[in-house]
C-alpha positions in Angstrom: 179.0 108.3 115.1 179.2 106.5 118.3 176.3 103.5 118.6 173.6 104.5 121.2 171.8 102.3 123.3 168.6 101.3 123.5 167.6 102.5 119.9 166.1 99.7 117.2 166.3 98.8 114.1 163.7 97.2 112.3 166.1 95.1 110.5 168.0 93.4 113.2 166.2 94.7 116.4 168.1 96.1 119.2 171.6 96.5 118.3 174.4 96.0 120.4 176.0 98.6 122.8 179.3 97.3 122.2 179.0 97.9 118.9 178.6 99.5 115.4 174.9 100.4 114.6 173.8 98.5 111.7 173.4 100.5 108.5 171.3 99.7 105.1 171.4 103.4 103.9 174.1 104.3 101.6 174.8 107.7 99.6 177.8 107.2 97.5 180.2 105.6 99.8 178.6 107.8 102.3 176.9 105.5 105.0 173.8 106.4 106.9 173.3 104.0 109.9 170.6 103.3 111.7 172.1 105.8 114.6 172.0 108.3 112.7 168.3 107.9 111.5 167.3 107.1 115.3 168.6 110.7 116.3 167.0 112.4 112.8 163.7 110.6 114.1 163.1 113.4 116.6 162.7 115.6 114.1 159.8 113.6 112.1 157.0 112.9 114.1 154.5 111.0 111.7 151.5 108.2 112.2 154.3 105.5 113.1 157.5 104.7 113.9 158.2 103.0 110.2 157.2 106.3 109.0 159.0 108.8 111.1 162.0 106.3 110.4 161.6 106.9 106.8 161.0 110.3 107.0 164.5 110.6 108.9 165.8 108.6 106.1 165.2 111.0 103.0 166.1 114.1 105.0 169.3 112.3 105.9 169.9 111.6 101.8 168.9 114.6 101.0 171.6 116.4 103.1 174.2 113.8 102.1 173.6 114.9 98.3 174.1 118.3 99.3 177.4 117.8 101.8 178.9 115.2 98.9 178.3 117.8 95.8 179.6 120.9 98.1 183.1 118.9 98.5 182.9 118.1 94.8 182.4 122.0 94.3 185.0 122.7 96.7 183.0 124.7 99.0 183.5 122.8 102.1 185.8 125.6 103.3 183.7 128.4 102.3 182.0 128.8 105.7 180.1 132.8 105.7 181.9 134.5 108.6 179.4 135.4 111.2 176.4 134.1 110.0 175.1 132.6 112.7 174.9 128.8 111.2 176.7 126.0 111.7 179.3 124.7 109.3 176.9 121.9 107.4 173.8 124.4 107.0 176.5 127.2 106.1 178.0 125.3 103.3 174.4 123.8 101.7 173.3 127.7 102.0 176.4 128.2 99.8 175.6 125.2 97.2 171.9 126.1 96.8 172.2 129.5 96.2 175.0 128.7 93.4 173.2 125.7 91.8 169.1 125.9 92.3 167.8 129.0 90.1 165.4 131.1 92.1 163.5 132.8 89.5 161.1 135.5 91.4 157.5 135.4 89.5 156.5 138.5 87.8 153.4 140.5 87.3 152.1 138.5 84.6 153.0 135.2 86.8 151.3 136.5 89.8 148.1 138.1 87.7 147.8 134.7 86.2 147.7 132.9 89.2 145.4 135.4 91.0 142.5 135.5 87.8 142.8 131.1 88.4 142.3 131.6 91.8 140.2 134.3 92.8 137.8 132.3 95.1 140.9 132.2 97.5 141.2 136.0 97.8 138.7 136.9 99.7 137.9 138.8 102.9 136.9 135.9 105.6 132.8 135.7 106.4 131.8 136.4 109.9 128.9 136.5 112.2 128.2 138.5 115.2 127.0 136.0 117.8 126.1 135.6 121.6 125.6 132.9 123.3 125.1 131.3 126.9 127.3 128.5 127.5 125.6 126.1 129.4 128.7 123.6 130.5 129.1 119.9 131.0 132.4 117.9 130.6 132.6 115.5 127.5 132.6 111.7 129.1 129.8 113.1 131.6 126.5 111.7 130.0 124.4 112.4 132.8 125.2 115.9 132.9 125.6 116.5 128.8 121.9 115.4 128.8 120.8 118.1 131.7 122.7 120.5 129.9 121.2 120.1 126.2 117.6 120.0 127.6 118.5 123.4 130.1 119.5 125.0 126.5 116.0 123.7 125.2 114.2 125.1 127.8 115.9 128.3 127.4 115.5 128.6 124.0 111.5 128.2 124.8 111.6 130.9 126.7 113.5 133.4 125.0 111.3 132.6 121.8 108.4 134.3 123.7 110.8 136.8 125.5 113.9 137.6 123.3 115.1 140.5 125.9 116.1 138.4 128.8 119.1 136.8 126.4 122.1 138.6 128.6 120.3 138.0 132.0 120.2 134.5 131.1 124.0 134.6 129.9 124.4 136.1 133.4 123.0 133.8 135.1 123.4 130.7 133.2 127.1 130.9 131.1 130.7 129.3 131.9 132.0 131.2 129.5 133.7 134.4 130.6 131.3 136.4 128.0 128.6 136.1 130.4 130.0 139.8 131.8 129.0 141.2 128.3 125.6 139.3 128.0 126.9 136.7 126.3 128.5 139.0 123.0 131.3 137.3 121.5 131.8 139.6 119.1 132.2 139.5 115.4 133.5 135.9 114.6 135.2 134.3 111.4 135.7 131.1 110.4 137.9 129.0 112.3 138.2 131.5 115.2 136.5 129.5 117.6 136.0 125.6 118.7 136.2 123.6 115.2 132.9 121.7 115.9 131.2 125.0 117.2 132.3 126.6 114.4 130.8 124.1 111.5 127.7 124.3 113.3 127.6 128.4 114.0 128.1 129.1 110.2 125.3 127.4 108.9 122.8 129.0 111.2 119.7 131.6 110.2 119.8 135.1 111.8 118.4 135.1 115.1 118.1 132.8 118.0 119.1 129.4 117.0 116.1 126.5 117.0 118.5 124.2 119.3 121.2 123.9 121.7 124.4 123.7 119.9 127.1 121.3 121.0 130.5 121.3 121.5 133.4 119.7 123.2 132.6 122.3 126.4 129.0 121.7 126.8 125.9 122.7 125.0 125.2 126.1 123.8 122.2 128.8 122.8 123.3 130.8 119.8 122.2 134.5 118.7 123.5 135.2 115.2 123.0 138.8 115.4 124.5 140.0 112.1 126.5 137.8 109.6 128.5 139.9 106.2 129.7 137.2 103.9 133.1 138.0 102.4 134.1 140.2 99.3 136.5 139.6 96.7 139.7 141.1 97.9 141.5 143.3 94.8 145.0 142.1 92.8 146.9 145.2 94.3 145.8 143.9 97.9 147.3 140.4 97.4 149.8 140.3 95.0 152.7 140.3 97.9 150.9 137.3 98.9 151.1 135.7 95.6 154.4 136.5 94.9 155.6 135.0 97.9 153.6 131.9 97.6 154.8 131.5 93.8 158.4 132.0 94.8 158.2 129.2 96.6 156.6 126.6 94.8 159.4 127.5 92.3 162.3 127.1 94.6 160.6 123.6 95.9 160.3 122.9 92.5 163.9 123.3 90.9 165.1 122.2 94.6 163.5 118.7 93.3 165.1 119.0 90.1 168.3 119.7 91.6 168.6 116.4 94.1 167.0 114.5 91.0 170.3 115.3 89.2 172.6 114.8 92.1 170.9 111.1 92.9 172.2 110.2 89.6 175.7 111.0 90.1 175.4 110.0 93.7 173.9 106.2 93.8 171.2 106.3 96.7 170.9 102.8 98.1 168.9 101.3 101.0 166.0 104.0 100.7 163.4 102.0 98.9 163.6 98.9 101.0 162.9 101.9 104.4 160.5 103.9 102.3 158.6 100.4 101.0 158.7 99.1 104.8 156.8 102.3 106.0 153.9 101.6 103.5 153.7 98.2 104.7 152.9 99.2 108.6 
């Protein structure tokens, strides 16, 4: 692979554009230099550069394995005419499908998994909930503070006269439901704003005692009506299940599978990038 300027390793810093990029990874007498893991790093965004870089890393070895066992197999002409893929992801689509067992979870496996579970099948909660939006941007103090003691005073009055709720969304709200009064419909969890949301499902019925805030401003809150979830049936999630179960199985005996191939294929360099990203 021809060098590319500009890109850094954390070994040696930048390397030279005349030359070879330096390389500490190694699968088999397959090398994997620091190029290569500079292009891979686009694909691995991550909390820092050590760990994106490592993250390139293992998908690099993994896909080494893979390409070195294929040629071992003789597959590496066994390209699937019109497939749409390129040669590389063609061929590894080949391996796996011969070599990783993709046992598909029965009834009993996804019955199982379902009575272990149940308290993640069911239908979402919601609340039925208007509000007047009463808006003031986030690094605006001055304006934050009118608008939290505007949603205090509204709140005092609609205490004593509940009916004037969509006048005031009329009047008062930035958010487009002010056409319908204020009514934003039924809501469930994690529809709306995250820190609007934590706050809205732990409310009473009726008119809220205080302004709720959010990233947009503060805001008076109607819970109207609230239905907490139900237990969803078996026959109405099994598809789910299954699908989920499949999965975990393929990760798993995909895991297996590279397991066996590092041992026949000596992975060198990895630790010394993986251990560096723990260190930053």
């Amino acid at each position: 692979m021809d060098p590319q300027p500009g890109k850094r390793s954390s070994h040696s810093g930048a390397y030279p554009v005349d030359g070879p990029a330096p390389c500490h990874l190694w699968v088999g007498n397959t090398a994997i230099n620091e190029g290569d893991i500079a292009q891979e790093m686009q694909y691995h965004r991550a909390a820092s550069p050590h760990k994106s870089r490592a993250e390139a890393a293992r998908a690099l070895v993994v896909r080494a394995l893979l390409a070195l066992e294929a040629e071992r197999l003789g597959l590496m002409s066994a390209k699937r005419e019109g497939d749409g893929q390129t040669l590389d992801d063609s061929i590894i689509g080949l391996l796996l499908e011969r070599e990783v067992d993709c046992r598909l979870p029965d009834e009993a496996d996804c019955l199982r998994y379902f009575q272990q579970n149940q308290e993640r099948f069911r239908s979402p909660d919601r609340m039925r909930v208007r509000h007047v939006l009463l808006a003031a941007p986030p690094d605006d103090v001055a304006a934050r503070l009118g608008a939290r003691e505007q949603g205090e005073h509204l709140i005092s009055e609609l205490k004593r006269q509940p009916a004037l709720f969509a006048d005031f969304a009329h009047r008062y709200s930035s958010c487009p439901s002010a056409s319908e009064g204020g009514d934003l419909g039924w809501l469930e969890r994690g529809q709306t704003t995250p820190e609007f949301d934590r706050q809205v499902f732990r409310l009473r019925m009726g008119l809220a005692d205080f302004p709720v805030e959010s990233r947009w401003g503060y805001h008076v809150v109607s819970v109207d009506a609230a239905e907490c979830g139900v237990a969803l049936p078996f026959e109405s999630v099994r598809e789910r299940i299954s699908d989920y179960l499949e999965l975990q199985l393929r990760q798993r005996e995909l895991q297996r599978y590279l397991l066996v191939l590092q041992e026949r294929y000596e992975v060198r360099g990895l630790a010394d990038i993986e251990a560096h990203a723990g260190q930053s």
